[in-house]
N, C-alpha and C positions, 0 to 999 in steps of 0.2 A: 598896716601894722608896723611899727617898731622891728626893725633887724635883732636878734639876739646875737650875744659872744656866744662861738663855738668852744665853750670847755673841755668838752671832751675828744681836743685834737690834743690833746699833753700828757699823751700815756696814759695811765690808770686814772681812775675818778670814782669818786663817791661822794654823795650830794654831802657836801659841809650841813652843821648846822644851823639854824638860824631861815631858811631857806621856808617854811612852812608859813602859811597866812594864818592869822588866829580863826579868823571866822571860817576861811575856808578847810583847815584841819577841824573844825565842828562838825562841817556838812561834808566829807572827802568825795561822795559819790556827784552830789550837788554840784560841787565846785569843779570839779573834771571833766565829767560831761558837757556843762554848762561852756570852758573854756574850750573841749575839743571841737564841741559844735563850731564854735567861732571859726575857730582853726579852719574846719574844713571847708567853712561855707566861703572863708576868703581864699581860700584855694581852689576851689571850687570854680568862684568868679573871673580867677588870675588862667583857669585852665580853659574856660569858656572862651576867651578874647587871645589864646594863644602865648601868653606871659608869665606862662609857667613852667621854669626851665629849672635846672640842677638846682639852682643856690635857691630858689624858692622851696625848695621841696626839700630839702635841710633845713632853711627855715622855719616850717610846717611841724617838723620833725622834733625840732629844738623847743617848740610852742609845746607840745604834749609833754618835754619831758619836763619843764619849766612848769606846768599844768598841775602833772602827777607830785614834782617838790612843793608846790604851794599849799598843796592838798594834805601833805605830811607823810607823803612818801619821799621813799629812796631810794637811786639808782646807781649801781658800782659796775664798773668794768673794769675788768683785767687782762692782760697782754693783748691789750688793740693793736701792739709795735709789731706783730704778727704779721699785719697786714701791710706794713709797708719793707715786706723783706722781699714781698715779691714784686717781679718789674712788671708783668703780664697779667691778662686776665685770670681770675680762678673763680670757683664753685666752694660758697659758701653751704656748708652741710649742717644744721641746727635741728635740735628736736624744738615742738611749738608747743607751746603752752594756752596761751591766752593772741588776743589781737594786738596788745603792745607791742611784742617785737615788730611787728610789721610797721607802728610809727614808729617805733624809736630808733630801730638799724640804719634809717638814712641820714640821720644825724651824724654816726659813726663811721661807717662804711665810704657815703657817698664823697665827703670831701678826699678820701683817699683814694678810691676808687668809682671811677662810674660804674653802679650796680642798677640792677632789675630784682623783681623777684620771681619764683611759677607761684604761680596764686590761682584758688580754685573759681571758677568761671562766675557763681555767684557773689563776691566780689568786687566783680566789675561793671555789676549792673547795681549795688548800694545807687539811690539817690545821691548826686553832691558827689561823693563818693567815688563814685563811674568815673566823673570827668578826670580827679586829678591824677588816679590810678595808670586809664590808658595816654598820660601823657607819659608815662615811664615803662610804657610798652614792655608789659610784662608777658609773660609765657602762661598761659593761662588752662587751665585740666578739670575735667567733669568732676573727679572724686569717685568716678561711680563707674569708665571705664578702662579699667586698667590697661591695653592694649592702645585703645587712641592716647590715654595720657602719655603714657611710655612715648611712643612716635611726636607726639606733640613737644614734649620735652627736649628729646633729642635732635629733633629738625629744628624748630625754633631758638631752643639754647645754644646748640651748635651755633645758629646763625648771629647770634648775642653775643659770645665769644669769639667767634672772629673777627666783627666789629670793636673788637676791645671791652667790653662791656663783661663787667662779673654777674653773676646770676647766686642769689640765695635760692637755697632747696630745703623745704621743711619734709623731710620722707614719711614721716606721721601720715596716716591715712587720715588722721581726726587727732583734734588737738589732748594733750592727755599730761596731767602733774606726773607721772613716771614714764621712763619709755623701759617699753618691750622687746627687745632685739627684734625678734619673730616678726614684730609689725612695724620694724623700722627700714623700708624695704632702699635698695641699693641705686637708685634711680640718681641721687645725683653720683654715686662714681663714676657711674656707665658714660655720667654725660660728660665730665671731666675725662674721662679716659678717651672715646669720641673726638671729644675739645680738642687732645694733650695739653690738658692744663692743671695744674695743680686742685688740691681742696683743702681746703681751710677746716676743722671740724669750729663748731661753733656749741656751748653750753649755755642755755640760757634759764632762769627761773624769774619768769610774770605771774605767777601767782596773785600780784597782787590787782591786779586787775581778774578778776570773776569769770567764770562762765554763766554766763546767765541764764537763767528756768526757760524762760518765756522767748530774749532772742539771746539765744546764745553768744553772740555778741559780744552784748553789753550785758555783764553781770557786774557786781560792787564789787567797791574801790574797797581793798582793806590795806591803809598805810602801814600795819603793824610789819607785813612783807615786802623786806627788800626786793627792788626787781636787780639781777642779777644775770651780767654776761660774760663770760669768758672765751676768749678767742686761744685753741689750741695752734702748734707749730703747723705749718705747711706740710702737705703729704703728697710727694709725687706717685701718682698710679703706676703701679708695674706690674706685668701678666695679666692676669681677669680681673681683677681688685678686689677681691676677698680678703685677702688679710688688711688690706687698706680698710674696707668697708668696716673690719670687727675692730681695728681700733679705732676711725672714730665711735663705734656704738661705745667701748671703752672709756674713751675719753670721757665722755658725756656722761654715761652712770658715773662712773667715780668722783666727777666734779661734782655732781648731784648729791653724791652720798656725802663727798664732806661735805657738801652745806645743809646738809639735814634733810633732804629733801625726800 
């Protein structure tokens, strides 16, 4: 496959117009799955044979957003310069919507930072899927036991973070168009605090990718939704991180609310 330009290394962005294919903003669900299959099955083959290293899997990442503009969506980021204020590792804190952010943050993230993600255990057995996943050795959690995930988390991400390596944390139990404080539970400060490393909070709205009836997954594409991410300022933990933890939940609802969400 053709290398794509990284655009979204030049501060804010929002997909220009002109960017959508005719036929494929006909069929948006057609056209997207059709090219993410591509995507992953060559990544896939690249992680099989050992040749799937950082810039491929930016690459990968770049193909779905490139995917979802052809389709007749759009994608905007604001204050990504966020990330490069800090010199060290940090913990990416984000509420999770849909399975987009999971491709599109290493398009973003990774040329600036080597990142992982904790991602939950079924995940990493997707057919195709599996391979390209554990080449980026992620932290990985049942969903279902909250005491091994907690130790999982923190042993393994600890170990992530002194490597160098930043770690996103989706606290969401289960993916959800609002978040709930109550169920937005404190797991990456802990690990940041643990780390001593800073946390990022992170705002994002995928909406436009679906949760789907049948695999939740993969629900439809609706271009009318922007997907949408905002990187809040760095937040060093100090005492328990409570008051760290309430504002990122803060940050997060109020970006949400002004974008209508």
């Amino acid at each position: 496959m053709m290398n794509l330009e990284n655009p979204l290394l030049y501060g804010d962005y929002c997909t220009p117009d002109g960017k959508s294919g005719f036929f494929s903003s006909l069929f948006p669900s057609i056209s997207f799955y059709t090219r993410m299959a591509l995507t992953v099955r060559h990544a896939a083959a690249l992680s099989k044979k050992d040749l799937y290293d950082s810039s491929e899997w930016v690459q990968s990442s770049l193909r779905i957003v490139n995917a979802l503009e052809k389709a007749g969506g759009s994608i905007c980021i604001e204050n990504s310069e966020a990330i490069n204020t800090i010199k060290g590792p940090c913990v990416f804190i984000a509420n999770h919507m849909s399975t987009l952010e999971t491709f599109v943050l290493p398009s973003i993230i990774q040329p600036r930072k080597d990142v992982t993600f904790v991602v939950k255990q079924s995940l990493a057995e997707y057919p195709f899927f599996k391979h390209v996943l554990l080449t980026r050795e992620p932290v990985t959690v049942s969903r279902t036991k909250p005491r091994e995930d907690l130790k999982a988390v923190l042993e393994g991400g600890e170990k992530r973070l002194r490597q160098g390596r930043s770690i996103i944390v989706f606290p969401q139990s289960t993916r959800s168009y609002k978040l709930d404080k109550n169920l937005f539970n404190s797991i990456g400060v802990k690990l940041a605090r643990k780390a001593g490393v800073p946390v990022v909070p992170l705002a994002l709205d995928t909406r436009v990718w679906g949760i789907g009836s049948l695999l939740k997954d993969f629900g439809k594409i609706s271009p009318g939704l922007p997907a949408r991410f905002k990187f809040g300022q760095p937040i060093s933990i100090d005492g328990n991180g409570k008051a760290e933890h309430a504002a990122i939940c803060d940050f997060i609802v109020d970006t949400l609310t002004a974008w209508g969400v």
